[in-house]
C-alpha positions as a printed NumPy array, in Angstrom:
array([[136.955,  89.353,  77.987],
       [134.697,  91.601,  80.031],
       [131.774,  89.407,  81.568],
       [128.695,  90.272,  80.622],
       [125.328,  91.278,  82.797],
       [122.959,  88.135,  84.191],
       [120.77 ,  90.379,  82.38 ],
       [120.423,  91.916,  79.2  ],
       [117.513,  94.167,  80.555],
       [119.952,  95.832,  83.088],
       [120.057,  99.57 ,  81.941],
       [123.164, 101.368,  82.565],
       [123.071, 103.347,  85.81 ],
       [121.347, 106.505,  84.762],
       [123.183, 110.18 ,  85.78 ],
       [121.809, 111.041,  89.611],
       [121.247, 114.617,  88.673],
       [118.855, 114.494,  92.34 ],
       [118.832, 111.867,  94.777],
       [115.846, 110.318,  93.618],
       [116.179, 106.854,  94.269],
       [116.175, 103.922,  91.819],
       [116.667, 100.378,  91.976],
       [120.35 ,  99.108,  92.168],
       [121.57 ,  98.591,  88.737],
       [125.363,  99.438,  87.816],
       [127.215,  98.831,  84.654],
       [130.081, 101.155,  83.823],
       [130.116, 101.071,  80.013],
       [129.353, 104.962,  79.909],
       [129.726, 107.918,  81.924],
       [126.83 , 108.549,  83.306],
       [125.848, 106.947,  86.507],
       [126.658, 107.927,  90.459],
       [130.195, 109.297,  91.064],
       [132.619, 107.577,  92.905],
       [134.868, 108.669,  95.715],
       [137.187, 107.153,  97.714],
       [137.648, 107.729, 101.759],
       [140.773, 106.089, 103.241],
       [142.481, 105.339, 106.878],
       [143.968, 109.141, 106.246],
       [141.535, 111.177, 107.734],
       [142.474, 109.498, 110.501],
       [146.338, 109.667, 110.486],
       [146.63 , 106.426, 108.189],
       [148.996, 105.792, 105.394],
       [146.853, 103.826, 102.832],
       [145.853, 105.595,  99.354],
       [143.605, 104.571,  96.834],
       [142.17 , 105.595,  93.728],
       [138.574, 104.959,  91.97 ],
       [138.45 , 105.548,  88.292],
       [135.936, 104.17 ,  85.296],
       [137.995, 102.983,  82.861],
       [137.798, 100.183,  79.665],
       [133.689,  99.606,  80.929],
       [134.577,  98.815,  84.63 ],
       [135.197,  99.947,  87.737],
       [138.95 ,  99.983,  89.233],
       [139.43 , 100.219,  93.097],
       [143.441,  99.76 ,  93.534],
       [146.099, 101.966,  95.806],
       [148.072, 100.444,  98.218],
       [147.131,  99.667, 102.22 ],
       [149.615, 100.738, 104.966],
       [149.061,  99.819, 108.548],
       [151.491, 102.292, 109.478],
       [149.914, 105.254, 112.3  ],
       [146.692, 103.097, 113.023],
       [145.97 , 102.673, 109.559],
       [144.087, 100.005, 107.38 ],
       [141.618, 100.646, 105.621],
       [140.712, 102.003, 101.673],
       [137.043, 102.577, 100.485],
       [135.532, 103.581,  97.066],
       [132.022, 105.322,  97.817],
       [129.027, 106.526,  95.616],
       [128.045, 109.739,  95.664],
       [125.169, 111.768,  94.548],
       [122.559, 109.121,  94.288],
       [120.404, 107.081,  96.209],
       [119.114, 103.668,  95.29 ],
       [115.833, 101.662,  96.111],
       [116.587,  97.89 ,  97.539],
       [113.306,  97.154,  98.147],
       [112.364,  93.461,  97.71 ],
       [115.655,  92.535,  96.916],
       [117.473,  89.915,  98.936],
       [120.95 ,  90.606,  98.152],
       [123.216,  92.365,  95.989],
       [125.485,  90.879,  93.096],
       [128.51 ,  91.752,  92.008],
       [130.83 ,  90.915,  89.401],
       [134.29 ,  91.059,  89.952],
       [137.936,  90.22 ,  89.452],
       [140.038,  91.124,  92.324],
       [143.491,  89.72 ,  93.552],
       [142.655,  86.514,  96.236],
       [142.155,  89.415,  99.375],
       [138.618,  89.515, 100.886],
       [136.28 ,  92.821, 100.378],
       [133.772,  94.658, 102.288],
       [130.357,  95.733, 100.154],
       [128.903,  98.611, 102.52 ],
       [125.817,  99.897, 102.173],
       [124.438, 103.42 , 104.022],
       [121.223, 104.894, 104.929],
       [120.512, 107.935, 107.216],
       [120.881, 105.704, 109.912],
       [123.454, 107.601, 113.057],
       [125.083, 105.954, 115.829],
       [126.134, 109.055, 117.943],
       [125.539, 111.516, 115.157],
       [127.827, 109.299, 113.044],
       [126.623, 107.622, 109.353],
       [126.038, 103.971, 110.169],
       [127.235, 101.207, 107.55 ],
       [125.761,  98.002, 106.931],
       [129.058,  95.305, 105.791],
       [129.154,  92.252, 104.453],
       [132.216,  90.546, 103.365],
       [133.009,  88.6  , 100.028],
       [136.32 ,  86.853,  98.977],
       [138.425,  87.275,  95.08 ],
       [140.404,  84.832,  93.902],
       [143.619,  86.371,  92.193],
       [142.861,  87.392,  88.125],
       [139.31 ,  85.465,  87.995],
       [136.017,  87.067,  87.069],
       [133.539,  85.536,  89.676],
       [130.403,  85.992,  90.349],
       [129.779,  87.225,  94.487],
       [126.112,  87.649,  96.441],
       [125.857,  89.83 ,  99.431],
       [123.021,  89.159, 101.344],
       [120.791,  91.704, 102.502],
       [119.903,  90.1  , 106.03 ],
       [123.718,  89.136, 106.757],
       [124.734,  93.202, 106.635],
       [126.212,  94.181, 109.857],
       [125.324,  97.581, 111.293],
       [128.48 ,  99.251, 111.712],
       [129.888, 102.593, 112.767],
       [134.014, 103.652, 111.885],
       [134.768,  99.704, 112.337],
       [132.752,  99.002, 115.577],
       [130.345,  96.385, 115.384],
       [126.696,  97.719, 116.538],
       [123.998,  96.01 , 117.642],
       [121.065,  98.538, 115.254],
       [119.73 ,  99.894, 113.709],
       [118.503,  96.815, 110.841],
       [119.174,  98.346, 107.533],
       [116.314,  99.852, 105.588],
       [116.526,  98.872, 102.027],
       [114.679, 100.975, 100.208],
       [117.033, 104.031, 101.847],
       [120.67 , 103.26 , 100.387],
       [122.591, 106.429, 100.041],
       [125.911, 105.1  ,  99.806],
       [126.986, 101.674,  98.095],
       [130.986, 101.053,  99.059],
       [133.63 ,  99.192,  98.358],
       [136.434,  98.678, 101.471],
       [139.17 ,  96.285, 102.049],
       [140.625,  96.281, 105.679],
       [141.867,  93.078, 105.748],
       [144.983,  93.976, 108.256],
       [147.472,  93.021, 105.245],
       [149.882,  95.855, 103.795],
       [150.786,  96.394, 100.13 ],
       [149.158,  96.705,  96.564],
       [145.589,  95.782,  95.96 ],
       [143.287,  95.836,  92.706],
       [139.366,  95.204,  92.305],
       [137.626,  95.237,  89.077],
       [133.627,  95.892,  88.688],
       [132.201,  95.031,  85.758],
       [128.894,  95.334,  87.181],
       [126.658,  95.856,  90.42 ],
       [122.911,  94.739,  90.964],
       [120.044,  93.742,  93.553],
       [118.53 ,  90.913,  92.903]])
């Protein structure tokens, strides 16, 4: 049975015809809302593939990682909207993945050497359960193409990107489901 929202009152993510941003609010019970895209170790000579689909009311990240040519990473990005984190202290997710530990990334317009910055913070699955994970806001890690960075702190009401990554350094099939994605 599909878990429902803390919150009745969450809307479902409305169509990001312009990047005007709104606050972080994500069901996938329709098809409007941001699109999704995913970015994998390939562009750099990696073997991993992935795929990012809306499907039965949630979202499914799944494809296989390969650590093969200095690969090991997948990611499942937003694109086309922008949201407003504001006031928020962290962002909740609900999600049933397969017992291998996630990356949420958020991105602003922030550059490290003309290169997007990412702000990570890890949460663990535990094989075929729904649970219920918080990412805090002040535990993101600025990040640039897997470096750890020092800056710049993340500006919350900038997101331009919400992610989804797993790099955990283990090959073979993975699967996360979202049934939905929210600031609190």
């Amino acid at each position: 049975m599909l878990p429902a929202s803390p919150d009745d009152s969450v809307p479902p993510a409305a169509a990001a015809s312009a990047p005007e941003r709104v606050p972080l609010a994500l069901r996938f019970d329709h098809d409007g809302g941001p699109a999704w895209v995913t970015v994998d170790d390939d562009v750099m000579g990696g073997r991993s593939a992935s795929t990012v689909r809306i499907d039965d009311r949630l979202l499914r990240f799944s494809g296989r990682l390969s650590l093969d040519d200095g690969g090991g990473f997948a990611s499942a990005r937003t694109r086309g909207a922008a949201f407003d984190l504001a006031g928020a202290r962290a962002v909740r997710l609900c999600v049933r993945g397969d017992g291998r530990r996630y990356s949420l990334r958020l991105s602003t317009g922030a550059r490290h050497r003309g290169v997007r910055v990412s702000y990570a913070g890890d949460f663990d699955t535990i094989g075929g359960l729904w649970t219920d994970v918080a990412v805090a806001l002040d535990a993101l890690v600025p990040t640039c193409r897997g470096k750890r960075l020092e800056g710049p702190p993340l500006d919350p009401a900038a997101v331009e990107e919400l992610g989804l990554l797993l790099g955990d350094r283990r090959a073979g099939a993975f699967a996360l489901d979202v049934a939905w994605i929210r600031a609190e």
